[in-house]
N, C-alpha and C positions, 0 to 999 in steps of 0.2 A: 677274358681275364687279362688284368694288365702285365707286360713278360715284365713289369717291375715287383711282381709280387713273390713271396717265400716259394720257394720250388715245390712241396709240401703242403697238403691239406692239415696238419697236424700242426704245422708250425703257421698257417694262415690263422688256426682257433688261437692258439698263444696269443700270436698278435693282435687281435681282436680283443681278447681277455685282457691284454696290456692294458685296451684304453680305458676299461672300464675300471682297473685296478685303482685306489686313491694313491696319493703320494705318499711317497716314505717319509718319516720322521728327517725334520729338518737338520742337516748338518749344521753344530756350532762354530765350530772354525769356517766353513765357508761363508755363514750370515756376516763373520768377523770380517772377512776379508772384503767382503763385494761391500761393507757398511765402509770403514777403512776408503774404499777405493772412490764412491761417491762423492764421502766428503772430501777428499780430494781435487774432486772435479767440480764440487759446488765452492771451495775454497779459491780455485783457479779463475772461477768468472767471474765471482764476488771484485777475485783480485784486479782481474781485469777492466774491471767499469770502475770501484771504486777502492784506488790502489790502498793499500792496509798499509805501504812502507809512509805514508803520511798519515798515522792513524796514532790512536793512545800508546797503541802495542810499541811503536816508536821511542817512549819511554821505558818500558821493561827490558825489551829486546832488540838485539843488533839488530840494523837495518837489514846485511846479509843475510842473515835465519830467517828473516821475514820474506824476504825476496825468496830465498831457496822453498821455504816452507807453501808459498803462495803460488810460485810462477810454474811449477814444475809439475802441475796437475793431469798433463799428458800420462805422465806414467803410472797413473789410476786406471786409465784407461786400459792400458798393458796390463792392467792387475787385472783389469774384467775381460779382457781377452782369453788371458791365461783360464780364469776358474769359469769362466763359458765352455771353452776346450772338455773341460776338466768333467763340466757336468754335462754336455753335451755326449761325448762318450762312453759314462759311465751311465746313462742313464741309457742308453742304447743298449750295454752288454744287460742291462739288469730286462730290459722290455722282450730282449730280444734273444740273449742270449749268449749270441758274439754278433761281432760287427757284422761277417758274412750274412749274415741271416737279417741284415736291415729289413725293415717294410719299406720302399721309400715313399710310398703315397702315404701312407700313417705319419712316417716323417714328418714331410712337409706340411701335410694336415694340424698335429702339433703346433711346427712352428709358424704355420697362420694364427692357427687361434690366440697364440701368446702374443705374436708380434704386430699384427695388422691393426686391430681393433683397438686399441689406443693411439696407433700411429696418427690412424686416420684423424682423430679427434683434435688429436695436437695440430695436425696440418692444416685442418681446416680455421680452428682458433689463428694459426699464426697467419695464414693468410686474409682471415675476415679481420685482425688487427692489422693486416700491412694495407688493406682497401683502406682504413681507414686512417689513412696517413700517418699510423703510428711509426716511430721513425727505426727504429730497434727490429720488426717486423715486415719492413719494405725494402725490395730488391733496388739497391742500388748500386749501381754498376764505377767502379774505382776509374782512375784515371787512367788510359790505355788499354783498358779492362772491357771487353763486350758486354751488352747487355740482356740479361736474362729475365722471361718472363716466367708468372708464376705457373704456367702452366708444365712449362719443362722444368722450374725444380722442382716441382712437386712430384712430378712423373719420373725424375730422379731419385727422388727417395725412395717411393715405393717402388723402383726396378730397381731399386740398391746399385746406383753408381754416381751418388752423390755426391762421392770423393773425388771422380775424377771429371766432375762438372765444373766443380772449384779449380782441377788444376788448368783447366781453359778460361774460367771468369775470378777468379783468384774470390776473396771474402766480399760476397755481394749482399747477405741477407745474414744480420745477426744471430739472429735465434733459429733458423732453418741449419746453416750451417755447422751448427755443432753432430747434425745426423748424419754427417761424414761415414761416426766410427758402426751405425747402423748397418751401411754398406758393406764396409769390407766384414763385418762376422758373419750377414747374410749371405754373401757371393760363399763365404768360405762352406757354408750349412748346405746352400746349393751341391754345392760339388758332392759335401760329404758321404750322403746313403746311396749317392751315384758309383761312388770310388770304393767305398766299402761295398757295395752289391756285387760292382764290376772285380774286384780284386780276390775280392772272398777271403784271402788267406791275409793273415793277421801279423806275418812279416812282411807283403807286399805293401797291402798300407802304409803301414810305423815308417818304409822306406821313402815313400812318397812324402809323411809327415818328415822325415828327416833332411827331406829335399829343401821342402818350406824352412826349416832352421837354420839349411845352412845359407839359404837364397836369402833371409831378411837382409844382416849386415852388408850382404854382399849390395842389393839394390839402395839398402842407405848410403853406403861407401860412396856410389854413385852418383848422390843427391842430397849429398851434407850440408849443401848450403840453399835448399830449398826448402821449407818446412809443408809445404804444400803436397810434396810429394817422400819427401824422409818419415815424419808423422804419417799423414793420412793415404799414401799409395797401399793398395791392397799387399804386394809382397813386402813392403816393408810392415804392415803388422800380421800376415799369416803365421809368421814364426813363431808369434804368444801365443797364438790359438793351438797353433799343434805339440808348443811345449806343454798347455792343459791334456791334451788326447793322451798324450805319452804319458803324462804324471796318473792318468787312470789307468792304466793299464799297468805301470810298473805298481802303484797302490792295491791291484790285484795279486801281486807275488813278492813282495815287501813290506815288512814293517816296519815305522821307525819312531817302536816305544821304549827300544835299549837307550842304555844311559846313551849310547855312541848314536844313534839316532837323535836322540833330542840335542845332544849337541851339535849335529848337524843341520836342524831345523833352526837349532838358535844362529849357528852362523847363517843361514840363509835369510833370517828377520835381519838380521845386523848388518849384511850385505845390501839386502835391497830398500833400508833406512839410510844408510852412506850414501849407495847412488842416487838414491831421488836425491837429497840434501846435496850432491856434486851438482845435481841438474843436466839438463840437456843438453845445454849448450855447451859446445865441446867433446860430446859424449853423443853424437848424433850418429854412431855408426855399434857401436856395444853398449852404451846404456841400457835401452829397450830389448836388448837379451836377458841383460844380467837380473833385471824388475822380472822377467817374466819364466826366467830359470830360478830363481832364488821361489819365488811364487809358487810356481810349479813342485820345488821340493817338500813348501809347507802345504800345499793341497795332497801329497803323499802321506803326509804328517795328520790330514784330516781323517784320512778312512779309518775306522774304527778307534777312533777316539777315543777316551776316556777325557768327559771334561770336571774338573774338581767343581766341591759344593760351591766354593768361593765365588768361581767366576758364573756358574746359574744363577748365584745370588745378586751379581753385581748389576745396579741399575745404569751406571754406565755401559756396562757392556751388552745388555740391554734394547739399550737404546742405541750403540752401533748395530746390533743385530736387525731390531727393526727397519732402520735405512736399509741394512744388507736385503732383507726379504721384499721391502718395494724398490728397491735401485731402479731398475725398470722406467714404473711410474716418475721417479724424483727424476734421473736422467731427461725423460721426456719432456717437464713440466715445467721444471725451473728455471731453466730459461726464456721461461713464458713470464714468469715471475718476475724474475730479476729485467725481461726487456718492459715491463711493466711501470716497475720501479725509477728505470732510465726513461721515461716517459716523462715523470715527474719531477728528477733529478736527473740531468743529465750527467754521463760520463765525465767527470771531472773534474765536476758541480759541488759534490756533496763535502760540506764543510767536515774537518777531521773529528770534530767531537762526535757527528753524526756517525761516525760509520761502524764503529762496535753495535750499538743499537739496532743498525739497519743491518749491520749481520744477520744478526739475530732474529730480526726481524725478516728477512728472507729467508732464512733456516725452517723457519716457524712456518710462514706461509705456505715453502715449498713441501714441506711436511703434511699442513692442514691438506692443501690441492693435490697428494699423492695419495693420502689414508680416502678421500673421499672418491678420489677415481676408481680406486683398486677396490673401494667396496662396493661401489654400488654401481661401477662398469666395468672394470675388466676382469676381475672376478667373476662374476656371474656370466657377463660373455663369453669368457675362456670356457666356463661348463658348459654354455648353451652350446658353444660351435664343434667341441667335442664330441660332446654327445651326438650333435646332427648328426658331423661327421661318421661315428663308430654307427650308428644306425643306417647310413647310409651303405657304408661298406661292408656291415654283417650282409644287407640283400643284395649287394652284386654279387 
């Protein structure tokens, strides 16, 4: 028996029973926030290949709204830090009980079956399009910049230290290097059912997540004029991840559906709409708190919710939710799309009438190539390697 298992035969059946349990009914505020945080991220690449501040929008809206609105798509990612935290934890106390009581081979079994099995597919796509001299999906190494071959960044993704392969060969591979933010959540997951096995008690942890909170600013403060390592260095985004942990757990012994609650969740929407709209620059040492403290409040705000008819009914919100439920997929994918796209149109090519359309029309596509992967492969993968899994572990 492995010494990472439940101390208790009583609490091994639990765990076991865990895997077989189906998922709980989908939180509506969190599908909001991870849909929310997506298109943010798919707005920021969009913006980057083909800039929106020479675009139609250029006639409705200032150029600065345009820029703050497009450029500052980093702190989406701060949002999915935070509601990773958030469901990471809580879905631990619900499996398990308390944290002390992790399984950690079920863990990690988990987050195989979720994370691996579409990684792979992506990596191998992006790399059978970089053989083929597509130019979006080949490792090209910058000026004083060493050169990397696909075999170590690949081997960097999937050993989740992707981030800091980049801070040695700076941006060498377009569409590989967005799975930077893959690394640091999975280094942080490693650790997790390690620290909560090891610790057991549920103020030793919170104090080690308090560690990671006070440690981001402090390692940004460090590397403010890096973005290589301010952005994507693992302590510099631990601190979102463990502002989610903390928000599950204080959602376990607070509510905030008093009047004085909801206006504390409205300052916290209103806070972390200001800071994205300040943007990063400048704000490289407490912005990525404030996104991911303010976040952290409204996922307190999510646990037992009450959501009115209005917004079940709303097809826009809707259809943020949908993105929120495959972000995953869309994450993965769309920059398969969009280095597709720069294939055909290169970066800074595409004439401005074009680029409303071609929005849209990458929205669309990365939509089509997520609904299709998530149904008819990572869905059904996820159940197949589960199952194995749970099967595998009822007979040891």
């Amino acid at each position: 028996m492995s010494s990472f298992r439940s101390p208790s035969a009583a609490a091994d059946t639990g765990n076991a029973a865990a895997f077989a349990q189906p998922a709980p009914t989908r939180n509506f505020r969190i599908d909001i926030l991870r849909g929310i945080a997506i298109s943010l991220v798919l707005l920021l690449h969009f913006h980057l290949s083909y800039s929106l501040v020479d675009s139609p929008l250029a006639a409705v809206l200032p150029e600065e709204f345009i820029k703050s609105l497009a450029r500052n798509g980093n702190y989406g990612v701060t949002m999915f830090f935070a509601v990773s935290g958030y469901l990471i934890t809580s879905t631990t106390l619900r499996r398990y009980g308390s944290l002390g009581n992790v399984d950690v081979r079920s863990f990690y079994a988990f987050r195989f079956a979720r994370i691996v099995p579409c990684l792979v597919v992506a990596l191998a796509v992006i790399v059978g399009l970089g053989l083929l001299k597509q130019p979006a999906f080949m490792n090209v190494a910058k000026p004083g910049w060493p050169e990397v071959g696909y075999p170590v960044a690949v081997l960097s993704v999937l050993s989740f230290w992707h981030n800091v392969l980049m801070q040695h060969a700076w941006y060498f591979n377009y569409a590989m290097n967005i799975y930077w933010s893959l690394s640091v959540e999975e280094v942080f997951y490693l650790a997790f059912p390690l620290l909560c096995f090891g610790l057991k008690r549920q103020w030793a942890i919170v104090a080690v997540w308090a560690v990671a909170i006070v440690a981001g600013p402090v390692y940004r403060s460090f590397h403010a004029d890096d973005e290589i390592y301010f952005m994507y260095g693992y302590l510099a985004c631990f601190d979102a991840v463990a502002f989610g942990c903390c928000a599950a757990l204080l959602a376990q012994h607070i509510r905030l559906d008093s009047w004085g609650g909801r206006q504390l969740q409205l300052a916290a929407a209103c806070l972390v709409a200001v800071t994205y709209l300040r943007g990063i620059h400048g704000n490289e040492v407490f912005g990525f708190t404030v996104i991911a403290a303010g976040t952290a409040v409204l996922l307190i705000g999510a646990h037992n919710e009450r959501v009115p008819g209005w917004a079940l009914r709303s097809r826009a919100l809707a259809a943020l939710r949908w993105l929120g439920r495959h972000s995953y997929e869309l994450y993965l994918f769309h920059i398969i799309v969009l280095g597709l796209m720069r294939s055909f149109v290169p970066r800074g090519a595409m004439p401005a009438v074009w680029k409303l359309p071609a929005m849209g029309f990458f929205v669309a596509a990365s939509v089509a190539v997520a609904w299709g992967i998530a149904r008819f492969y990572s869905e059904p993968m996820n159940a197949r390697l589960r199952g194995f899994l749970l099967r595998k572990r009822v007979a040891s």
